[in-house]
C-alpha positions, 0 to 999 in steps of 0.5 A: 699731784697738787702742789702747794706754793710757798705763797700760800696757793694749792695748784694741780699738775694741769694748772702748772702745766697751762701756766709753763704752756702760756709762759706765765711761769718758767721752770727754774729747777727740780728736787728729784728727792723731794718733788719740789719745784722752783718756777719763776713766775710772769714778774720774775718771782721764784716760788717752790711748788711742794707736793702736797697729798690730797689726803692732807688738803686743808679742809675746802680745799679743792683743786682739779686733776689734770686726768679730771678734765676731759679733752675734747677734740676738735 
């Protein structure tokens, strides 16, 4: 899924991921109706994420799928 945040920026699922993983982002809440994510960020600014289909991107806009990236093992 690609979200777009109420800053104006696109990010993939696996973008979200890695930021709540490294802690730069938290989870703030979830709209299980909607989709839509609240998440604080690193300067404790709460953003919505709100999903966006890809058929609906703006043009040039391209955002990597987390089941796009291969996982290598170590």
């Amino acid at each position: 899924m690609i979200y777009q945040s109420s800053t104006g920026e696109y990010y993939s699922g696996l973008d979200i991921w890695m930021r709540f993983e490294s802690g730069l982002w938290e989870p703030h809440d979830w709209s299980k109706a909607t989709g839509q994510e609240w998440v604080q960020t690193e300067v404790g600014d709460v953003i919505t994420l709100t999903p966006v289909p890809e058929s609906e991107l703006p043009e040039g806009v391209s955002v990597t799928e987390a089941e796009d990236v291969e996982f290598l093992g170590e």
